[in-house]
N, C-alpha and C positions, 0 to 999 in steps of 0.2 A: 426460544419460546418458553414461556413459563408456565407452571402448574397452573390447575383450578379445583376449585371443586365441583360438590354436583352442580350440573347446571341447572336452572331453575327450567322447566317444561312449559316456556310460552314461546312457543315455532309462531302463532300467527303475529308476534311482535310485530316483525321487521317486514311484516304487507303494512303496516300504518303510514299510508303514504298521501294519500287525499290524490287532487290530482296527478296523473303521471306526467314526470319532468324528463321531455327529451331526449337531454342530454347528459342524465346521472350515471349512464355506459358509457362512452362514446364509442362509436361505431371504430371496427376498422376497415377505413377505407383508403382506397390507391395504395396499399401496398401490396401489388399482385406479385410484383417482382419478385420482395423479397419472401412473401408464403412460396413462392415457386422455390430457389434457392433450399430453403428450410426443408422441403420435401425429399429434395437430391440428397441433402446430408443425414436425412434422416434414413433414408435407405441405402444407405453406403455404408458399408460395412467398415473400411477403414477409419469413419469419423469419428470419432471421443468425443467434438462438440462444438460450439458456433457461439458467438461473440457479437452484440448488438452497441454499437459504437456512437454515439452523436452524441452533440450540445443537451444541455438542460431544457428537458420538456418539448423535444422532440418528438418523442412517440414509442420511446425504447422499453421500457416496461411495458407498455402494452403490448408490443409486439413480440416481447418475450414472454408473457401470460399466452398467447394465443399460440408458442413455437410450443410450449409447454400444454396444453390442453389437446395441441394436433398430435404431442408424443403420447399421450395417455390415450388416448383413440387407438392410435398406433398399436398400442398393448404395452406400453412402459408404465412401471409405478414412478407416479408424480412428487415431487418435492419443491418445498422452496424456500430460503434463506435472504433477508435482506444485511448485505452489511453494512454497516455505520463506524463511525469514530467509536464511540460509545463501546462497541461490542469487540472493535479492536483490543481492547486495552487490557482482553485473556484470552491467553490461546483457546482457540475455540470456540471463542464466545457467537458467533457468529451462525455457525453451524449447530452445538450442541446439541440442540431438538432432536438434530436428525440421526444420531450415535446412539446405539444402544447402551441404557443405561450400566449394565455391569462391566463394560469395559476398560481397561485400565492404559492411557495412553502414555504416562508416564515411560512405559516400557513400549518403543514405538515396534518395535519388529512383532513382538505378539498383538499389540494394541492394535495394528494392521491387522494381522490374521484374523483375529473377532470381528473388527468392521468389515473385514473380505467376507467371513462367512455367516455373518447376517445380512449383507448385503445379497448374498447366494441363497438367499432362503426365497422360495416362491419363485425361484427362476425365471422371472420375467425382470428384466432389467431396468433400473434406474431412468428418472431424466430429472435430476435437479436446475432449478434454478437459484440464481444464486443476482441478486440485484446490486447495482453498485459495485463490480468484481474489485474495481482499485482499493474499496477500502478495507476488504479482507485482510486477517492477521496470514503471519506467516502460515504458524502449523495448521490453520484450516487449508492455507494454499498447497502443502506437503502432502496432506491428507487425500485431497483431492485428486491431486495430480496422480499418487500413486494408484488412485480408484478407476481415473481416466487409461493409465497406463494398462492394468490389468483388465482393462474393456468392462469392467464393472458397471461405467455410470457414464451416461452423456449427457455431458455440462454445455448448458444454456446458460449466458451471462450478459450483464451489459455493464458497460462502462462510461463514464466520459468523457468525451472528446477535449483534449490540450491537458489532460491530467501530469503529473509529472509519472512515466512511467515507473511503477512499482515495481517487485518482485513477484504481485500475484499477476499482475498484467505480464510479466516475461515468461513467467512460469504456465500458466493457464490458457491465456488467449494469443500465443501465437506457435506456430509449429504446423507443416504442415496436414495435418488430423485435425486441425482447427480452421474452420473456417469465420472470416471478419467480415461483417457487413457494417455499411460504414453508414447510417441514416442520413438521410437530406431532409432537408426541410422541406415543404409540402410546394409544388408547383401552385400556380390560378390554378390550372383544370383540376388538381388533387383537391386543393380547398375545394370547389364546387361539387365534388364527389363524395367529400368526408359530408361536406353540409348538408346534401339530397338525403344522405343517410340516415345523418341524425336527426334531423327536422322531419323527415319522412316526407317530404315533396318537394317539388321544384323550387328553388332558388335563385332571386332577378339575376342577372347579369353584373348590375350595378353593387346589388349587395353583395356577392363574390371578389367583386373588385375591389370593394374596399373594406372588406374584415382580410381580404389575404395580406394588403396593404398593413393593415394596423398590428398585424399577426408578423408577418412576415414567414408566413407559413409554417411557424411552428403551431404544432400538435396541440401543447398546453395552453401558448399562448391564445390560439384561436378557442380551444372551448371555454377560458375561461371567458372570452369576450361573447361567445354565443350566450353563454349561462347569463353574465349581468346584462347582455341586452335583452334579453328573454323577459327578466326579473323587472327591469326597468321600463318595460313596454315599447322601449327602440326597436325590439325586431317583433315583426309581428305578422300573419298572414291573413291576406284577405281571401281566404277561401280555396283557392289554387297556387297561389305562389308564397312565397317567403320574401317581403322585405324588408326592408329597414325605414324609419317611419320619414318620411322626408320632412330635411330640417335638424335632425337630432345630428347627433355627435359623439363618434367613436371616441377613445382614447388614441391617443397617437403613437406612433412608433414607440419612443423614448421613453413611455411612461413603462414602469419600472413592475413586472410581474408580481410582485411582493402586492402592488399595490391592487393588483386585478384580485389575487387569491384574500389577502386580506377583506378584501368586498364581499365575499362568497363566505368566508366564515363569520363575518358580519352578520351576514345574511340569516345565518343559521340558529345565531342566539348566542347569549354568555353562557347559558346552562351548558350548550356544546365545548365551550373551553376546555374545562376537565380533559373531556375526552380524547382532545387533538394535541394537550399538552405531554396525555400519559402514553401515548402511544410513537408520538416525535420522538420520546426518549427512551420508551424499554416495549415497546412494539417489534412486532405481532406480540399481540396478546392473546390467550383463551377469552372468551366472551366473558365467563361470569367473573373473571378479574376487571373485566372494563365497565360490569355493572353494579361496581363498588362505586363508581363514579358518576354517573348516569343513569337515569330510566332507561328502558325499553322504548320510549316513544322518541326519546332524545339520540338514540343510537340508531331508529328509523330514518328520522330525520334528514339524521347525518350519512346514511347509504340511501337514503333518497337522492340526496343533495352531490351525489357521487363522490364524498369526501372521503370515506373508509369502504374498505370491503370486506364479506365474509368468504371464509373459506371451509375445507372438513379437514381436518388433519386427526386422520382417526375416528375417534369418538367425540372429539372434541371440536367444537364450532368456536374456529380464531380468526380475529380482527386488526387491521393493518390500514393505514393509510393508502389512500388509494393512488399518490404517488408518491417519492423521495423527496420532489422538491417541497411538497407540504409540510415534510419533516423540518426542509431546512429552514421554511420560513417561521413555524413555529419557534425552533430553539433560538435562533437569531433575536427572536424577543422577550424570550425567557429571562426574567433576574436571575441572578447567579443562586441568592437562599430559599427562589421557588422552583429551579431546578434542582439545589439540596434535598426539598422539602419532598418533591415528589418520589426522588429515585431512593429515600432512604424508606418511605412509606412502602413501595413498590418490594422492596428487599423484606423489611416486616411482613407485610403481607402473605407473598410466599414463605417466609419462616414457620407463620402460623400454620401454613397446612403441613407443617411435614415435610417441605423440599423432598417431595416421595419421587418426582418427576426425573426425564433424562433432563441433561442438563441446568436443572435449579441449581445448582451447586457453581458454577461456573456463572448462571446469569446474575447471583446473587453478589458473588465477586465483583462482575462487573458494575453494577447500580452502586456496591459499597466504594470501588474505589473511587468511579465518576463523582462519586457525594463529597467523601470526604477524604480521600486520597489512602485508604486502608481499608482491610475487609479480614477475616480468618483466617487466621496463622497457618492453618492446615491445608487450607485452600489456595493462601494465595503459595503456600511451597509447590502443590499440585500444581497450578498454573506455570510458576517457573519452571519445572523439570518440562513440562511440557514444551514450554518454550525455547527453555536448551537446546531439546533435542530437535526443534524444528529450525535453531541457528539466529533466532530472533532475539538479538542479545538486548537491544535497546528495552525490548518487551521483558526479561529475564530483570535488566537492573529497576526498571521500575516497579518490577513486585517485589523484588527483595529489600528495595529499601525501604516498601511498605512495610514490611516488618518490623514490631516491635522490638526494642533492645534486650528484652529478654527471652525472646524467643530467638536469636540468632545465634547459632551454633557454625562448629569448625567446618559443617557442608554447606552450608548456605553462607559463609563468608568465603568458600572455597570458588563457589558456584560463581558469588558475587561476583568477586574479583577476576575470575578469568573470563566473563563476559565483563569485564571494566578494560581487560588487555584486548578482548576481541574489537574494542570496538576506540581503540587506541588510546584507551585515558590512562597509560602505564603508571602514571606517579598514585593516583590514587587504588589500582589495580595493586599495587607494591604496599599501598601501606595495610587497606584489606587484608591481603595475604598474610603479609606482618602480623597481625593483630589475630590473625586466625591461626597461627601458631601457636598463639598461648592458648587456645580452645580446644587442640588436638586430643582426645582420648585417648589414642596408642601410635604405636608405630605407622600402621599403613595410613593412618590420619594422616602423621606428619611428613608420611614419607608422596603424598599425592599433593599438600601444599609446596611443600620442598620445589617438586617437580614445574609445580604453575608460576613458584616465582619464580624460579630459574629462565624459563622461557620468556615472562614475562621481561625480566629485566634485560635479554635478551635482544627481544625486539622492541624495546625501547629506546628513548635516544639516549639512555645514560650509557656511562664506558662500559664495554662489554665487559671488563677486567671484575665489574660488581658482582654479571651474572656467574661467573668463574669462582668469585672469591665462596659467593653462597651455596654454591652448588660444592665446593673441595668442604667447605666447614661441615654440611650434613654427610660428605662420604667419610669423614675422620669418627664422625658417628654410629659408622653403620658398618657392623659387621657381618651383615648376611651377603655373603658372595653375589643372591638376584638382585636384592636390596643395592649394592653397587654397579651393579651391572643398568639396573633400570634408572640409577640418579646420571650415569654415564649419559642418557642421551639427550638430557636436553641441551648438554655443554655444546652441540653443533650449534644450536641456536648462537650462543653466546659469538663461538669461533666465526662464524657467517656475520656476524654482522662487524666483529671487529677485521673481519677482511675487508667488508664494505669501507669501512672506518681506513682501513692501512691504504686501499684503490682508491679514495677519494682525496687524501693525503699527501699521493703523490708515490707512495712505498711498496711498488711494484712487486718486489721480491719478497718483500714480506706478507705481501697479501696472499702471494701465491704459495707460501709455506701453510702460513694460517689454512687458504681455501682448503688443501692437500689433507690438511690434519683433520680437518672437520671431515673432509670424504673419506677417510680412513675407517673413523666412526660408525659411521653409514654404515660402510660396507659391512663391515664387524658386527652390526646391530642388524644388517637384513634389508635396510631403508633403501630403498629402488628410486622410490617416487621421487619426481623434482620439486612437488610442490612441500616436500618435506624441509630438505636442505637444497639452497641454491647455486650450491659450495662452486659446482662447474661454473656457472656463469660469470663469478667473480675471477674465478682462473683464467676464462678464457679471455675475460677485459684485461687484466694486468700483461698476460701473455702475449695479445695484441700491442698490449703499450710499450712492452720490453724489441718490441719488430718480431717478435716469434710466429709468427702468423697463422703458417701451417699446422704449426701447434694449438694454435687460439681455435682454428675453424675445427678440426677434428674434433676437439673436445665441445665445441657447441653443439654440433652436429648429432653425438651420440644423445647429448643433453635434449635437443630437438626431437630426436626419436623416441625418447623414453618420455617428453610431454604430450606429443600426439598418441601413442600409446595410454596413458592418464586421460586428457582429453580435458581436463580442466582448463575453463576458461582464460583464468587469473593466468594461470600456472606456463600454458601456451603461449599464450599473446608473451609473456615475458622472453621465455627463451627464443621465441620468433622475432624479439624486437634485438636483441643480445647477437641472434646471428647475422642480421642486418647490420648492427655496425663491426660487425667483425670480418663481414662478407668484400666481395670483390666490389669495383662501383657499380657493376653492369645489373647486380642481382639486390643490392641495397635496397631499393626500392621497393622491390615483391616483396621480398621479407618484412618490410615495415606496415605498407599497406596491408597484408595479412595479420598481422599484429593489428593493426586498428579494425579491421573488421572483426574479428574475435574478441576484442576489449569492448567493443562500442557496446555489445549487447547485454555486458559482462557487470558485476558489480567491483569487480575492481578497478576504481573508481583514480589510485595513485597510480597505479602500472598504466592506466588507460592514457594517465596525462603524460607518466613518461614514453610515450610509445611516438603520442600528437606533437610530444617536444622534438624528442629524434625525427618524424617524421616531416614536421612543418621546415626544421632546421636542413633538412635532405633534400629537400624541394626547391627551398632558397637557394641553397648552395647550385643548384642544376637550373636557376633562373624563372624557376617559376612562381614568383614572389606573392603572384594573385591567388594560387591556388594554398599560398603554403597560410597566408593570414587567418582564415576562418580556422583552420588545425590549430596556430597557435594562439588565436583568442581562447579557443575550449581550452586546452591545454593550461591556458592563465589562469582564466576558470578556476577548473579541476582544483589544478594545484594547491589555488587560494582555498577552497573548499576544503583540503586535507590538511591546511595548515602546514604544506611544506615550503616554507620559507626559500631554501637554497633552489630547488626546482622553478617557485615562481619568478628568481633573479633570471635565471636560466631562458625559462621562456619567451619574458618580457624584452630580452635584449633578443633573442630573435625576432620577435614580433616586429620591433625595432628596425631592424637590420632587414625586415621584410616588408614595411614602409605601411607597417601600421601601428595606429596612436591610440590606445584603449583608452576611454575615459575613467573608467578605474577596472580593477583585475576582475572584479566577478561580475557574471554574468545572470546568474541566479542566488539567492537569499535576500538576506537585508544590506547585506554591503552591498548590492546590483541596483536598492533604486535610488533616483536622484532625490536630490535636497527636497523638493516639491515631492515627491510620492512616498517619500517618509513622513513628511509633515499631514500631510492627508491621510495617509495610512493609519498615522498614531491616532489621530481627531477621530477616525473612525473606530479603530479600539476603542475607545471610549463610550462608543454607543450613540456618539453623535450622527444625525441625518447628515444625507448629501446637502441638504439645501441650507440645515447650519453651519458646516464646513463652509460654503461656497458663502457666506453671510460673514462668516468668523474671518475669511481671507481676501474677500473681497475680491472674488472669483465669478465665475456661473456655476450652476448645479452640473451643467454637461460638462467645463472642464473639471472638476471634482472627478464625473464618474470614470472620464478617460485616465484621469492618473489613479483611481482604483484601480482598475483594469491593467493596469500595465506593472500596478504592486501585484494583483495578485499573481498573474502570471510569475513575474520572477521569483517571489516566495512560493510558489507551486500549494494554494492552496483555493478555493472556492466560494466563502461566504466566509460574511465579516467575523463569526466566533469564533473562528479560526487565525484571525491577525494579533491577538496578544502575545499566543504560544510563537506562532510565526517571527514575530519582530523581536522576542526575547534574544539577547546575547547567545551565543553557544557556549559549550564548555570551553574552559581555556585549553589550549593547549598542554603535552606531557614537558 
């Protein structure tokens, strides 16, 4: 939410309404069940918070506006955040309004403390909302959760339905303290309930039947179809009832919501443009930032017209779209340099007053990068530490490579590059590193890149002998006894993986020297945790290999105990999967299957496919061929997904051997859709209509939209401005 200034003192603006228009609220109606629901979790002490779930333009923000107006009744102070793409692209960006300005989250354990104890001021507790939860940034998700945790704030959210699930969806909306309510779309009898309501009288029978018909009993769909038949004279009342005028003509099922809501901003004028363009993209706004752009009469209008709504946040009267999908239909017809044009206006603007505001400084980032892919050296380093520490590496590399060349130094190419290793891109993670060695200030400079590349080349697929070689050159360097002591550990990395390297080879014995040496380390160094070194699990494969068995199971075993102990996701599932194939036949099983339930929820995303490979393979072997195919399709999947090669040979000949024929390995991205939904796909990147595609191919417009449909699904993403980034290649492989 962004600054303003004074506001200008005309409250009777927004009564300029002439007639009143029925349906500029819509009513909520037939959702008893879930107000009832809502109420239990509200007086239940154990609850954190509840989760509004459905398709687009169901009815989910509004039923989240009214969970959130029954908690402020209740005696909770109200809030509310919409996220977007947009506000994803900095930590924060999402939330910031709501953070007290002098906090400093850079430092997350104090940065908590401040937001715990302004959160704590006026003791009456929290109920944020938060719209849109999937497209929340990490460290707003961190943030939150720790707020949830501490009984802070009770988070209200909605999401929607077939999203690819996120990390804020795993984190935020499931657990039980969370309760999911799943929206349906509207019965006949709900339609004729919401309609009584809105219209304020009786409703034929006939016209119920056929707006639920044309609706299909979504929320949005139906009022926007009440609104243009309103407008158009098709529905109309004679006095006591409500019908529709016989003879006239709905739209029909297929016809495409874009084109209902487009009617409606028709409707409203070109002068209304402005408004619905600036606020699709850096909305909520304060008012008198949205009365740069519009009268008073024109901003009536358009909350006449129930297009935007007002709100108090404070002192200030802020304005917002009065749903998400308006947003999306807006940006979806934005040119790319009138989307420039507005978010870099929008960033001047707030500059001129002084960015005095919470979060100006972040919302500012966000408009400059959306603009122009760059924003304030100062700012966007702020956003990256923030993001570090929230583990949002993706988020981390693309602020730092915002940065200019002369602003990059030996911490922010430190920083760079080992969110380049997190997120597996080693070769270029190595050369970063490299190049930030010659930027070192002093010792501890060089002795913390030292460190990242040693690991780094570690877990890479280059010879471990590299990470060995660079890691012995910096300790011939270093003559401070801690200084030695601390370059000492990241050599387990290296020794780990060249065991991997010696067990995968075939070299039993030498794997198991190696594993030995690296646990040596460990222990030396203090290191407990499994998910540190995985040194056991390679001992206990080769030891198994060598027929030692007894040997192989004990040493999983203690391994096993000290990851449930940890409790990390990754980390578990791995040694659960490890003591399954090392296990007896009769226990194989549990131990895999446990492994796949802890991966599945898990973002370790390679261990989850090696787990579906052992497991699908396990299955086969014991003749259950039907059950083991769907495992090792994901598995292929997966695999394909991580770019590991030797795993997808692996799984593909079980697949095989389990008398399934995948038409190709992935399941999801751009290598999942077929020849036809890439070709449609691309035609539509380009801005092309379904009905020119379906002209360009000599197709129908319906099949066009079905093979959209079935692109966006597998690229996991929702409206067309999103299929460039989508269809774009990946990075290559390390």
């Amino acid at each position: 939410m962004s600054p303003s200034g004074s506001v200008e003192a005309q409250p009777s603006a927004w009564a300029m309404r002439g007639p009143e228009n029925p349906v500029a609220r819509w009513p909520l109606a037939g959702r008893e069940r879930e107000l009832e629901v809502f109420a239990r979790v509200l007086a239940s002490r154990r609850s954190r918070g509840l989760v509004v779930a459905g398709a687009a333009g169901v009815g989910k923000s509004r039923l989240a506006e009214e969970y959130l107006g029954q908690a402020v009744r209740a005696g909770f102070r109200g809030a509310r955040a919409t996220a977007s793409a947009a506000a994803a692209a900095v930590p924060l960006g999402a939330i910031a309004h709501l953070l007290p300005s002098e906090v400093d989250l850079s430092d997350p354990i104090a940065g908590f403390a401040a937001v715990a104890a302004h959160t704590r001021e006026g003791r009456r507790p929290w109920a944020i909302l938060i719209d849109d939860l999937h497209l929340l940034d990490t460290a707003s998700v961190v943030l939150l959760r720790q707020m949830m945790d501490a009984g802070l704030i009770r988070l209200i959210s909605t999401i929607r339905s077939g999203e690819v699930t996120t990390e804020a969806m795993q984190t935020l909306a499931q657990g039980d303290a969370v309760t999911r309510i799943d929206l349906a779309a509207f019965s006949q009898g709900q339609v004729g309930a919401v309609l009584e309501a809105a219209l304020g009288g009786p409703v034929g029978p006939h016209t119920v039947r056929h707006l639920y018909e044309a609706s299909g009993g979504n929320a949005l769909y139906l009022r926007e179809l009440v609104h243009g038949s309103l407008a158009s004279g098709v529905l109309a009342s004679d006095g006591e009832t409500w019908h529709l005028v016989p003879g006239s003509r709905l739209l029909g099922t297929t016809t495409r919501l874009t084109e209902l809501i487009g009617n409606q901003f028709a409707a409203v004028g070109p002068t209304a443009r402005p408004v619905l363009e600036l606020l699709a993209l850096c909305g909520p706004l304060p008012l008198t930032q949205v009365q740069v752009v519009a009268s008073w009469q024109v901003l009536a209008d358009l909350k006449h017209a129930g297009l935007i709504l007002a709100s108090q946040d404070g002192r200030r009267t802020c304005v917002a779209l009065a749903d998400p999908v308006y947003g999306e239909v807006v940006r979806a017809e934005l040119p790319v340099l009138r989307r420039r044009e507005i978010l870099l206006r929008q960033a001047e603007q707030v500059e001129a007053y002084g960015a005095r505001r919470r979060g100006d400084a972040l919302c500012i980032a966000t408009w400059r990068l959306a603009a122009t892919g760059t924003a304030a050296p100062a700012i966007v380093l702020q956003a990256a530490t923030v993001a570090r520490n929230a583990h949002d590496y993706p988020q981390v590399i693309t602020l730092l490579e915002a940065l200019p060349e002369p602003r990059r130094t030996a911490q922010t190419r430190l920083m760079l590059g080992d969110a380049l290793s997190q997120m597996g891109k080693w070769k270029q993670a190595d050369a970063v590193l490299a190049e930030a060695e010659d930027y070192a200030a002093d010792g501890q400079e060089k002795l913390a890149i030292t460190l990242a590349r040693t690991a780094n080349l570690a877990w890479s697929n280059a010879d471990p002998t590299q990470a060995l070689e660079a890691n012995s050159a910096a300790w011939s360097q270093e003559a401070s006894p801690t200084s030695r002591r601390i370059l000492s550990g990241p050599v387990y990395y290296a020794l780990d993986a060249l065991a991997r390297l010696q067990r995968i080879r075939g070299r039993y014995e030498d794997c198991l020297a190696t594993a030995r040496k690296s646990g040596e380390i460990c222990r030396a160094l203090g290191f407990h945790n499994p998910g540190i070194s995985a040194w056991r699990d390679d001992a206990a494969l080769a030891l198994h290999a060598l027929g030692k068995t007894e040997e192989a199971r004990a040493m999983v075993a203690d391994e096993l105990t000290m990851a449930r102990h940890w409790n990390a996701p990754g980390f578990l599932g791995r040694s659960l999967r490890v003591s399954g194939l090392v296990a007896e036949d009769g226990d194989r099983l549990r131990f895999l299957w446990e492994s796949q339930t802890i991966l599945d929820s898990s973002l370790a995303r390679l261990e989850h496919a090696k787990t579906l490979t052992a497991l699908g393979a396990e299955l086969r072997r014991h003749g259950s061929r039907t059950e083991a195919r769907p495992l090792l399709r994901q598995a292929l999947d997966l695999a394909t997904q991580c770019n590991a090669t030797p795993l997808m040979e692996v799984a593909r000949t079980e697949l095989a051997a389990a008398g399934g024929r995948p038409r190709r390995d992935a399941l999801t991205g751009p290598a999942a859709l077929t020849p036809s939904e890439h070709r449609i796909a691309e035609l539509a990147a380009t801005g092309a209509t379904n009905r020119q595609i379906a002209q360009q191919l000599y197709v129908t417009p319906k099949t066009v939209e079905v093979h959209l449909s079935a692109a966006y699904r597998k690229l996991g993403i929702t409206t067309r401005t999103q299929l460039t980034s989508a269809l774009a290649p990946g990075p290559s492989g390390p």
